[in-house]
DRENBA-392564 format. One record per residue: residue number from 1; x, y, z of N, C-alpha, C, CB in turn. Coordinates in steps of 0.2 Angstrom, whole numbers, plus 5000, padded with zeros to 4 digits. Glycine has a CB too. Example, Ala and Ser with C-alpha at 12.3 -4.5 7.8 and 13.67 -1.06 7.14 Angstrom:
% DRENBA-392564
  resi  n_px  n_py  n_pz  ca_px  ca_py  ca_pz  c_px  c_py  c_pz  cb_px  cb_py  cb_pz
     1  5066  4972  5039   5062   4978   5039  5066  4984  5039   5057   4978   5045
     2  5064  4989  5035   5068   4995   5036  5064  5000  5039   5070   4997   5029
//
This chain:
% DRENBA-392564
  resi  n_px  n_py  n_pz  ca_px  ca_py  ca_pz  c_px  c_py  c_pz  cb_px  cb_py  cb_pz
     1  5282  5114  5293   5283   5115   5300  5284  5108  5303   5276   5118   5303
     2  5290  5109  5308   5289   5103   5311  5290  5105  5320   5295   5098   5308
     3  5293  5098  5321   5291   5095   5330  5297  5098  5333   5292   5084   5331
     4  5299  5104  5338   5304   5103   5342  5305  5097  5348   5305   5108   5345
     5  5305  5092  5349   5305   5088   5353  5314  5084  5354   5299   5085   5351
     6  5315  5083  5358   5322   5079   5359  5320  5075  5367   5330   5085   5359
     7  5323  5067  5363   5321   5061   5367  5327  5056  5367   5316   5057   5364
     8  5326  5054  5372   5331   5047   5371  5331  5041  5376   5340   5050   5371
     9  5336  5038  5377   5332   5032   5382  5332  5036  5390   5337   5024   5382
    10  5333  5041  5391   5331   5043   5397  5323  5045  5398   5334   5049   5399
    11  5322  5048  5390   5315   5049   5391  5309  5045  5389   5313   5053   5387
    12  5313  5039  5387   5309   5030   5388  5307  5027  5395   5315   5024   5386
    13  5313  5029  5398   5311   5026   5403  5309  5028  5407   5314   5024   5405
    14  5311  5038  5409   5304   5041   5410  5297  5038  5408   5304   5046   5406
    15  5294  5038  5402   5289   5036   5403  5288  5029  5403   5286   5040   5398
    16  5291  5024  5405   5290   5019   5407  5291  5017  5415   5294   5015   5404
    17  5292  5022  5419   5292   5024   5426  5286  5026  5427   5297   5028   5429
    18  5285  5032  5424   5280   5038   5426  5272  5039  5422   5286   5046   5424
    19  5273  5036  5416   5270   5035   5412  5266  5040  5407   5268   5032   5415
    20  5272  5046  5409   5269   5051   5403  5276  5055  5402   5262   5058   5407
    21  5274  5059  5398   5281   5063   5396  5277  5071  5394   5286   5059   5388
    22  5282  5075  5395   5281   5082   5393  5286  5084  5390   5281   5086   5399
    23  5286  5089  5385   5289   5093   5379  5289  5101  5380   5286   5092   5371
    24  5293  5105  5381   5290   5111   5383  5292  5114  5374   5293   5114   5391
    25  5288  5119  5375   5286   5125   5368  5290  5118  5358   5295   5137   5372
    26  5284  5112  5361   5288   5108   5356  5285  5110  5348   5289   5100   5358
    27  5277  5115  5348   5275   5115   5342  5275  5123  5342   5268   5112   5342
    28  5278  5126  5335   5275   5134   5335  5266  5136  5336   5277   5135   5326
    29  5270  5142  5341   5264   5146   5342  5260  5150  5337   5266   5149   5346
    30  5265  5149  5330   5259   5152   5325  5252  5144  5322   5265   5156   5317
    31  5256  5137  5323   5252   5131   5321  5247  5132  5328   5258   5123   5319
    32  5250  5132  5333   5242   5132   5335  5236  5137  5339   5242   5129   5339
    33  5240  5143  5335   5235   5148   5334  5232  5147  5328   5237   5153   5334
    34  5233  5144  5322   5229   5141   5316  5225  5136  5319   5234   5137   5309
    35  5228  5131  5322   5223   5125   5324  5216  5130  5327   5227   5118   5332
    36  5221  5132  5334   5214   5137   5339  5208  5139  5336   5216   5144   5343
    37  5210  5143  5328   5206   5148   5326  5201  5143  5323   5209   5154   5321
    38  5205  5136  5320   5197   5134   5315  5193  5130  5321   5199   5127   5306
    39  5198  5130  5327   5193   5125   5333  5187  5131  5335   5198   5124   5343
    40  5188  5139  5335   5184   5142   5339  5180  5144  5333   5189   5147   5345
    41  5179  5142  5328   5174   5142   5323  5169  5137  5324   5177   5142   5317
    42  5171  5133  5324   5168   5125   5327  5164  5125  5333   5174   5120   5329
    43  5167  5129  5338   5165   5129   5343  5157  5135  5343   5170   5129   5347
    44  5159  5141  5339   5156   5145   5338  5150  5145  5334   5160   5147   5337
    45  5149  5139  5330   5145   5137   5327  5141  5130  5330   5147   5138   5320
    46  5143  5127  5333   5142   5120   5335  5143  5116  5332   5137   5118   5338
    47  5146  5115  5327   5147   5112   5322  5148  5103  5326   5153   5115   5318
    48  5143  5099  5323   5143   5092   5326  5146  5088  5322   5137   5089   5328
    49  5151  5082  5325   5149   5080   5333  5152  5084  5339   5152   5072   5334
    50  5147  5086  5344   5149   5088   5350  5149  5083  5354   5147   5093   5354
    51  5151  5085  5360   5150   5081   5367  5148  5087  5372   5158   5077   5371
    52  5143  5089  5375   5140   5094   5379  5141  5091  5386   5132   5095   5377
    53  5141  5098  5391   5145   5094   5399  5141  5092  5402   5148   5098   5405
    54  5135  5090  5398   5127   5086   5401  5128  5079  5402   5122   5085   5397
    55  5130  5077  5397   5131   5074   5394  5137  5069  5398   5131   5077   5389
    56  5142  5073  5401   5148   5068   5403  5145  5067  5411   5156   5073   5402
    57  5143  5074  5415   5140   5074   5420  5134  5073  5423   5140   5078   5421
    58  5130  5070  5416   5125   5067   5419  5118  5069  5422   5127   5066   5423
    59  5119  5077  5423   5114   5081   5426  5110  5086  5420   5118   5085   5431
    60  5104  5085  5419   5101   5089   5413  5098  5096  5415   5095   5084   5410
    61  5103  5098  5413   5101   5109   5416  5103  5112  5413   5104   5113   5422
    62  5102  5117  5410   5102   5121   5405  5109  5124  5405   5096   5125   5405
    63  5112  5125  5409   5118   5129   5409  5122  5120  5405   5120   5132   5420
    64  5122  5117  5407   5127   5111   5405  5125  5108  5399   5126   5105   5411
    65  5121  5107  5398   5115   5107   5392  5118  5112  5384   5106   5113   5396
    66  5119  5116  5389   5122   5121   5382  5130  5124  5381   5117   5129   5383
    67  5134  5119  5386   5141   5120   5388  5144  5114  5383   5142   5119   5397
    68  5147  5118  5378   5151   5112   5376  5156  5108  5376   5152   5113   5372
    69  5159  5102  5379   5164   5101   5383  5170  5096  5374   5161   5095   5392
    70  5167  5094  5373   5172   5094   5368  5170  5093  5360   5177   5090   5369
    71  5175  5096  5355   5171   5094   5347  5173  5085  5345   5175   5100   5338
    72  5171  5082  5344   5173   5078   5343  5173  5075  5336   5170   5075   5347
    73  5179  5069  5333   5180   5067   5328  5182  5074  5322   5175   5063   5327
    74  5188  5078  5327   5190   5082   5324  5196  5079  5316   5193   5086   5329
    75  5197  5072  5317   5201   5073   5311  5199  5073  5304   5204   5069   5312
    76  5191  5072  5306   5188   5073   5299  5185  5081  5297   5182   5068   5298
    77  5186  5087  5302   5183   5091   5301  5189  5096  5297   5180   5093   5307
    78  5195  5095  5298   5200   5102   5295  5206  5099  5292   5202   5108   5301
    79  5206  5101  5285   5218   5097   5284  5222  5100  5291   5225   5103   5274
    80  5221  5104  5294   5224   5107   5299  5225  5103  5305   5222   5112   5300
    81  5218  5098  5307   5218   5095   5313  5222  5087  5308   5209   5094   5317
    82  5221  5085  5302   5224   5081   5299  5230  5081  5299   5224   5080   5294
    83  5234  5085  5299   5240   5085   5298  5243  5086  5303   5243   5087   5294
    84  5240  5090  5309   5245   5087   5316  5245  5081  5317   5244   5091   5322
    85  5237  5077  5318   5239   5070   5319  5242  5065  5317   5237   5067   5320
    86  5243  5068  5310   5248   5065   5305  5255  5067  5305   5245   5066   5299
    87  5257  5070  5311   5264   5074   5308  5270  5070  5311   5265   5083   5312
    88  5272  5071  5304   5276   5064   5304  5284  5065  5309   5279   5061   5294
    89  5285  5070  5311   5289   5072   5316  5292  5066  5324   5285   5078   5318
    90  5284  5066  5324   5283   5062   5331  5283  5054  5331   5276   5064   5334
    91  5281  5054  5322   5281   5047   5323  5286  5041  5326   5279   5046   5319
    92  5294  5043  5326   5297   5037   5328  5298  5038  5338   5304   5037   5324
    93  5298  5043  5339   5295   5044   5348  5289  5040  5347   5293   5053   5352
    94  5284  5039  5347   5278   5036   5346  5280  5029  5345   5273   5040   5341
    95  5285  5027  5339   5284   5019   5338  5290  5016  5344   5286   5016   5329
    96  5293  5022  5346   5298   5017   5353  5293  5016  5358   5306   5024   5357
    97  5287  5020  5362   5285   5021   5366  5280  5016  5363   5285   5028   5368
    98  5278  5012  5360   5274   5009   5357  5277  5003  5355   5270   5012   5352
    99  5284  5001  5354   5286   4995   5353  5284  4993  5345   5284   4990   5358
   100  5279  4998  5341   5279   4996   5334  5278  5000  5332   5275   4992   5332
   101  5276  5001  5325   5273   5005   5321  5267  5008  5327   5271   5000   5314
   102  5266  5014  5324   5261   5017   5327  5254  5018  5321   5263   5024   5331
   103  5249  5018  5325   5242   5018   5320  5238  5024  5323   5238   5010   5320
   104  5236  5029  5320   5231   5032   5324  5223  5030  5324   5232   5038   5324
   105  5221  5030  5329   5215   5030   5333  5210  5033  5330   5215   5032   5340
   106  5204  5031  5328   5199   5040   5328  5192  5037  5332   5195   5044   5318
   107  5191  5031  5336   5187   5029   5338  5187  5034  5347   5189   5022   5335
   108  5192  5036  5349   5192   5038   5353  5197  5044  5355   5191   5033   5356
   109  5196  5049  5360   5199   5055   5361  5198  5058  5352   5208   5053   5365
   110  5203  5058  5351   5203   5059   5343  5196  5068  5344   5197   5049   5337
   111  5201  5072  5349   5195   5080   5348  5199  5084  5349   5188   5082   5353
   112  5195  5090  5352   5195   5096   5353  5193  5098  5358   5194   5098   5349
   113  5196  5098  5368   5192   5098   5373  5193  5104  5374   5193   5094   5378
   114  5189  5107  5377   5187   5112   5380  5184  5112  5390   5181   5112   5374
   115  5187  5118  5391   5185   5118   5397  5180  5128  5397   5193   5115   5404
   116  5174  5128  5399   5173   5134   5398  5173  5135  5405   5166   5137   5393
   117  5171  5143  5403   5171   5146   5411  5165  5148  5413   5176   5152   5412
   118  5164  5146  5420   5159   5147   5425  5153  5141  5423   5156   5156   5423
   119  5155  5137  5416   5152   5131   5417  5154  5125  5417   5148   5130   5415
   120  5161  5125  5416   5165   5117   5415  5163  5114  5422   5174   5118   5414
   121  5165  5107  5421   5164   5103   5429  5171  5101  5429   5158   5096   5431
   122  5175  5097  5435   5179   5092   5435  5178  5087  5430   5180   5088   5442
   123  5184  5085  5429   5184   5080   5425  5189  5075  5432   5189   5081   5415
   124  5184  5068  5433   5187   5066   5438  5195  5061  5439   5182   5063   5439
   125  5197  5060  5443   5202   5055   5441  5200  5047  5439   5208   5055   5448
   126  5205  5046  5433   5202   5040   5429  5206  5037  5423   5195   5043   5425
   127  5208  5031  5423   5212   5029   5416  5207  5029  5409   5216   5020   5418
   128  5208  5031  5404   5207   5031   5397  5204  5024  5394   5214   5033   5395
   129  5207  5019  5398   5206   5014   5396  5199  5010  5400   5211   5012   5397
   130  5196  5015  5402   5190   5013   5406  5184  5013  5403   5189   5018   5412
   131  5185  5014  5393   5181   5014   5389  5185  5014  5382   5178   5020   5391
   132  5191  5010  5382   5192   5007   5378  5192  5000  5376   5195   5009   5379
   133  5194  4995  5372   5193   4991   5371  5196  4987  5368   5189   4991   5370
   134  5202  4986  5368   5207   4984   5365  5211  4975  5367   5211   4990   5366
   135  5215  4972  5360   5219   4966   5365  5224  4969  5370   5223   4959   5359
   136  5226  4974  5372   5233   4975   5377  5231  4985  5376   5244   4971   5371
   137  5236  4984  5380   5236   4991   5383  5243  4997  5379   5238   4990   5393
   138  5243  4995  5375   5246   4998   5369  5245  5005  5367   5246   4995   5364
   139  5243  5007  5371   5239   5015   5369  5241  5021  5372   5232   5014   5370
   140  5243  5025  5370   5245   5032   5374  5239  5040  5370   5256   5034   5371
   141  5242  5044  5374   5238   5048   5370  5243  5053  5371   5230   5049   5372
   142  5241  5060  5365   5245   5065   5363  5240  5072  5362   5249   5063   5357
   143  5243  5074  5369   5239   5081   5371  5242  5089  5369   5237   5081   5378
   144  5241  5091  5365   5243   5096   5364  5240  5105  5366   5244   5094   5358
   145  5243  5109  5370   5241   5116   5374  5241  5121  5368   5247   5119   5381
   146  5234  5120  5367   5233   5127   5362  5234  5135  5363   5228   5127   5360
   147  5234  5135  5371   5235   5142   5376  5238  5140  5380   5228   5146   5379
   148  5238  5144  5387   5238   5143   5393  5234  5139  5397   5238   5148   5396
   149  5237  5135  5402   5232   5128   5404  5237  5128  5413   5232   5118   5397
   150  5232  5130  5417   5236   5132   5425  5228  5128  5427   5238   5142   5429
   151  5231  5127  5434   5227   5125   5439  5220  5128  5441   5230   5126   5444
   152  5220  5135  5439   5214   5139   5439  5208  5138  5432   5216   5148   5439
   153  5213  5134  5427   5208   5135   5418  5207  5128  5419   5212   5139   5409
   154  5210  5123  5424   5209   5117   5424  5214  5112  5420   5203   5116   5421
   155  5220  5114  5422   5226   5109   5419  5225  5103  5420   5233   5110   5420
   156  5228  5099  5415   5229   5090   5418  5234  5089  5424   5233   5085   5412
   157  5232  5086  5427   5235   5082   5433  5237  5073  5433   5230   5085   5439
   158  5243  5074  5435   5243   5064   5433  5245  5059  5439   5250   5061   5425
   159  5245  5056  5441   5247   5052   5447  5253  5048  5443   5242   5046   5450
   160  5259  5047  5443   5264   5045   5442  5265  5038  5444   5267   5049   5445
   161  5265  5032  5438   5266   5027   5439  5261  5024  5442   5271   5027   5442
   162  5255  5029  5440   5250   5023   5442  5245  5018  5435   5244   5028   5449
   163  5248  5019  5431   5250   5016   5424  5250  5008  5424   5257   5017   5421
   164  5254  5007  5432   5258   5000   5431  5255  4997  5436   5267   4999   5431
   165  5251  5002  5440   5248   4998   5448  5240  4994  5445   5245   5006   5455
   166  5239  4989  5447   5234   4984   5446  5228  4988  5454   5238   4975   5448
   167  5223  4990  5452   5219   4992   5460  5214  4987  5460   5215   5000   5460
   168  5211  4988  5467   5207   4983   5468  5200  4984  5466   5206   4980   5475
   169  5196  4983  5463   5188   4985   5460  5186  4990  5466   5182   4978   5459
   170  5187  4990  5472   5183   4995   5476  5187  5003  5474   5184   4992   5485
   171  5193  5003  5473   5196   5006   5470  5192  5013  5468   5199   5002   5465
   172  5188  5010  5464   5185   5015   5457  5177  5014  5458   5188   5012   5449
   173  5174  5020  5456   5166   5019   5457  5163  5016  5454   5162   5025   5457
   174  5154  5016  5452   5152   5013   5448  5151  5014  5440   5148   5013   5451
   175  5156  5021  5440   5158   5024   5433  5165  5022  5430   5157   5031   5433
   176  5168  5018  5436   5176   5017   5433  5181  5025  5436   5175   5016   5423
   177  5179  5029  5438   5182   5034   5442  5185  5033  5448   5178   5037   5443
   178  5192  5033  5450   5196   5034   5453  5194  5036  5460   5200   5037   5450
   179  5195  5033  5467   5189   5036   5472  5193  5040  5475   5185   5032   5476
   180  5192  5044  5479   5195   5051   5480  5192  5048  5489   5190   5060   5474
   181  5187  5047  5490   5184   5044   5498  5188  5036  5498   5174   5043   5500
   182  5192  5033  5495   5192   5027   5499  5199  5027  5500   5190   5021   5496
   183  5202  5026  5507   5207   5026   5512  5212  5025  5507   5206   5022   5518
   184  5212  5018  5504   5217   5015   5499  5220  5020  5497   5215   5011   5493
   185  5216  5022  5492   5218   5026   5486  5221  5034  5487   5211   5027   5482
   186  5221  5038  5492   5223   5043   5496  5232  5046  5495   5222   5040   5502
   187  5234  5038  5497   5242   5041   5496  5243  5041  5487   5249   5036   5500
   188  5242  5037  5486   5240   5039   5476  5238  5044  5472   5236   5037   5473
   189  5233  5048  5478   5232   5055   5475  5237  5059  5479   5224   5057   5477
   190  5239  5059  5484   5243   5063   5485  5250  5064  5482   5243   5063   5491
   191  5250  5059  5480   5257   5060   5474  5256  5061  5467   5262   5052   5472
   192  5250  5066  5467   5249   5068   5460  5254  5075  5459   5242   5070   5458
   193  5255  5074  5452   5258   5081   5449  5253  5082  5444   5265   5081   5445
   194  5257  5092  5443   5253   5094   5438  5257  5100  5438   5245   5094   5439
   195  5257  5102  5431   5261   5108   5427  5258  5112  5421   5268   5104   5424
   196  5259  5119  5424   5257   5122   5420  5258  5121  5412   5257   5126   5422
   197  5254  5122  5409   5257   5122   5402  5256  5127  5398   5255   5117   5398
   198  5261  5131  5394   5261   5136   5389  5259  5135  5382   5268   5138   5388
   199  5257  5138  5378   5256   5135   5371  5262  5133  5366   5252   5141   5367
   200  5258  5127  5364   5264   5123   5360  5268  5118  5365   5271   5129   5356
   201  5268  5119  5371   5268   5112   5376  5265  5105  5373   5264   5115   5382
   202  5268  5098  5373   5266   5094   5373  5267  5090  5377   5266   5095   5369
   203  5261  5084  5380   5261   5080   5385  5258  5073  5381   5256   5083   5391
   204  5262  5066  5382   5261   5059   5380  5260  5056  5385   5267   5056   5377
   205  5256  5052  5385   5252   5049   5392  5249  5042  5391   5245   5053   5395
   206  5252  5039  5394   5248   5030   5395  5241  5031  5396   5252   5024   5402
   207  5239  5025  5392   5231   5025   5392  5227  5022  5399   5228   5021   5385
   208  5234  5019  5405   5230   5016   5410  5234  5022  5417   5232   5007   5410
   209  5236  5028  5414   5238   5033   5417  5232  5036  5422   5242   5037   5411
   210  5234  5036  5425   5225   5040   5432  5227  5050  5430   5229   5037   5446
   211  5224  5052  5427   5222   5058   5426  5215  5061  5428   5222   5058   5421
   212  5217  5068  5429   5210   5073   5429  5213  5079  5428   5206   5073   5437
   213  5207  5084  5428   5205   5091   5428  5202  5095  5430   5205   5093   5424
   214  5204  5100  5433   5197   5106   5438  5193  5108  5433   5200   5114   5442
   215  5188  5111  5435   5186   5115   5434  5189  5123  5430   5185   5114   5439
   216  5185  5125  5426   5189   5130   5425  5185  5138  5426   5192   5129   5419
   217  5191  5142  5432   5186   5144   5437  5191  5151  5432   5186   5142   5446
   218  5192  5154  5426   5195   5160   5424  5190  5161  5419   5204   5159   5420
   219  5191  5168  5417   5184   5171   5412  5188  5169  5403   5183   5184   5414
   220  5192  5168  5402   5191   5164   5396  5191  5155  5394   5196   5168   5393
   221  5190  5152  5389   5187   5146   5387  5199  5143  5388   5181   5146   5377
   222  5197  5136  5390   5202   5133   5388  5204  5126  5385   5206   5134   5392
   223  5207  5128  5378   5205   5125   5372  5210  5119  5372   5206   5130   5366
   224  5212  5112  5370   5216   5110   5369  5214  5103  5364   5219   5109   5373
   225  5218  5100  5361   5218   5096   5355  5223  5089  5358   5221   5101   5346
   226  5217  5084  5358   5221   5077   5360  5218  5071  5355   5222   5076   5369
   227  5224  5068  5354   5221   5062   5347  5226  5056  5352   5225   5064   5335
   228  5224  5050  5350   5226   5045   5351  5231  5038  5347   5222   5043   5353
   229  5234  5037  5349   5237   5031   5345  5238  5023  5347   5243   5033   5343
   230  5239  5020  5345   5241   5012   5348  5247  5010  5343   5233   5005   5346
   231  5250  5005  5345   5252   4998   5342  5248  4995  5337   5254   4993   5347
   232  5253  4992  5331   5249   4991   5326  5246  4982  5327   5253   4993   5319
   233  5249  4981  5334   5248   4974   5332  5242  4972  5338   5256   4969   5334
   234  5241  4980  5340   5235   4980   5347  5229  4980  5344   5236   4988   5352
   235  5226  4975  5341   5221   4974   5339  5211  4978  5342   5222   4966   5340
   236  5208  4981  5339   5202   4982   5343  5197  4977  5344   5199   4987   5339
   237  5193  4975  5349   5187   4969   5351  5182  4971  5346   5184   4970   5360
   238  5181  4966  5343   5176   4965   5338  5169  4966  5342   5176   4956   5336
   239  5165  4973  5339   5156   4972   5340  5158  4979  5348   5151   4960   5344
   240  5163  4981  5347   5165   4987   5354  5166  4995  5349   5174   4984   5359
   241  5164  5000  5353   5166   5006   5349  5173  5008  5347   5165   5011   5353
   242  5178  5003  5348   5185   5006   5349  5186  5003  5341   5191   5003   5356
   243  5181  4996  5337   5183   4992   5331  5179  4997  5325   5180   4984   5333
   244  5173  5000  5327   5168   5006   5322  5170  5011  5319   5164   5009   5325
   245  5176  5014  5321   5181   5018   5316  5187  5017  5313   5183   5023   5319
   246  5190  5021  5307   5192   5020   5304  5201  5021  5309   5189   5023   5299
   247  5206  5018  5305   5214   5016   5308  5217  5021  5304   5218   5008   5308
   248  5222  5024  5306   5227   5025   5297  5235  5026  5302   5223   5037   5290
   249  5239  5020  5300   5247   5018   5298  5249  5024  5300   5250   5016   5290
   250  5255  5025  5305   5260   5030   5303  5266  5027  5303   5260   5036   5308
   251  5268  5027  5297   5276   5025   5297  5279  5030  5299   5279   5024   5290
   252  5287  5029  5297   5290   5031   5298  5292  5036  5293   5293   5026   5301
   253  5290  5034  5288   5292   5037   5281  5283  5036  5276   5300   5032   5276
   254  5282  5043  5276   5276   5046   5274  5276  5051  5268   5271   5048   5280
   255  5274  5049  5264   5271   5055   5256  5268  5061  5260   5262   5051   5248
   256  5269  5066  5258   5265   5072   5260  5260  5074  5258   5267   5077   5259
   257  5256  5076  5264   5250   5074   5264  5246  5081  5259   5249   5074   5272
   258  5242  5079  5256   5238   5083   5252  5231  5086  5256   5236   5080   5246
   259  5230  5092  5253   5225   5094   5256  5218  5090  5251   5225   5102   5256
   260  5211  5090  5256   5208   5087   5253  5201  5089  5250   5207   5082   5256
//
């Protein structure tokens, strides 16, 4: 199986303006109905590591408590989550948009998010890199729509080009979140987008890209899978979470991958 995707330097510089890019229907909808099914086993069993919406939110209540917001360190749980982040399709879009070789991440994102219904919260506006740890900002991330993802199940939404804007520390709260009350920040939100996405849609995003997500206010769960990557020359900070997991090369030319 491979990538429908088509790029070229319009779509470079797309995402060197805008700081994300979109693919529409670029993975078959039978691969991520395979991914979905071993996710919603996982989820179904709780299979750990989770992340519970307690946990992100702060608030300890049984409804949140028992809401799982994502699986985490999925690339060691299935060949199936392996080999999309390994699918060597993508990799030379990835090393233009990265200026090198690309390496993927498992130290961070590297899951399976989830938004359920009737107990997900916002995910607030926030760059990626607000918990990363790296020498340079070499880092995008690759989100792939395992279903439907609209405004009502809590799609991503991105500010456009705000990637490249330096904000002033009042900017952002005492969690590094994007302030939504401070006057500054206002027309920045009002120039957000956001698009629905269909399954097999795929979305590439700079890691200092200002993103969020609603709530999700529909009666079923909405599932999607996003892994990260850097530049191979973008070194991790010694004694930080981003240096404690493991790296693995994507060339450009890769052996096929075995099951394990």
């Amino acid at each position: 199986m491979s990538l429908r995707i088509e790029w070229g330097d319009e779509e470079l510089q797309k995402f060197h303006e805008q700081g994300f890019l979109l693919f529409r229907q670029a993975v078959e909808p039978e691969r991520c109905d395979a991914i979905r099914g071993i996710a919603h086993v996982h989820l179904k069993y709780r299979i750990p590591p989770l992340e519970m919406e307690s946990e992100y939110i702060g608030i300890d209540k049984k409804k949140y408590r028992e809401t799982v917001r994502r699986l985490r360190q999925v690339y060691d749980r299935d060949i199936l989550f392996r080999e999309w982040m390994r699918e060597p399709a993508i990799r030379p879009l990835l090393a233009e948009l990265l200026e090198e070789m690309p390496v993927l991440v498992t130290a961070h994102h590297n899951s399976i998010m989830t938004k359920m219904p009737h107990s997900s919260t916002p995910t607030h506006w926030h760059r990626d890199e607000r918990y990363w740890h790296y020498r340079d900002d070499r880092l995008l991330s690759v989100w792939l729509a395992l279903g439907r993802e609209t405004q009502q199940n809590g799609v991503l939404e991105f500010i456009p080009g705000s990637h490249r804007q330096e904000f002033s520390p009042e900017s952002f709260d005492e969690r590094d979140f994007f302030r939504d009350d401070y006057a500054p920040n206002r027309p920045w939100i009002e120039g957000r987008v956001r698009f629905t996405l269909e399954k097999g849609d795929l979305v590439l995003f700079h890691c200092r890209l200002l993103h969020r997500a609603g709530a999700n206010r529909s009666e079923a769960p909405k599932i999607s899978f996003v892994y990260t990557v850097k530049a191979v020359g973008n070194e991790p900070i010694p004694g930080t979470r981003s240096a404690l997991f493991p790296e693995y090369p994507l060339p450009l030319e890769t052996p096929e991958i075995k099951s394990e």
